[in-house]
C-alpha angles and dihedrals in degrees: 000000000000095000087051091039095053096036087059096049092051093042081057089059102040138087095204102044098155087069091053110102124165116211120187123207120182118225137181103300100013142320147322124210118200121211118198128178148152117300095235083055100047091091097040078055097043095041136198101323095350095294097133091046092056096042083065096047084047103050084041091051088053100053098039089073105230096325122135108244129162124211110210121180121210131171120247087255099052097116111222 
């Protein structure tokens, strides 16, 4: 439900939404989304001093429930 929640609220920001994908990977304590989009759409994801960034953090700490879950971004490119 996070990963869906958080990639609809990316795809609603960016100009390339067809390149956003959220990936989740459970680590010890709780879970890590990874948010990966276009380059040209990492600052418009990231927004003026990281406000955007931490909006979605906000919105996905909210609806975890407590949990503990981490947002990363990452570019398209970003090789894992």
């Amino acid at each position: 439900m996070l990963e869906e929640a958080l990639e609809h609220l990316v795809r609603g920001i960016v100009e390339n939404p067809d390149d956003v994908q959220v990936r989740a990977r459970r680590i010890r304590g709780g879970r890590v989304l990874e948010v990966r989009v276009h380059p040209e759409d990492l600052g418009k994801v990231i927004g003026r001093s990281g406000r955007t960034a931490k909006a979605l953090r906000t919105v996905i700490s909210a609806l975890s429930g407590g949990r503990y879950v981490r947002v990363d971004l990452l570019d398209v490119n970003e090789v894992r």
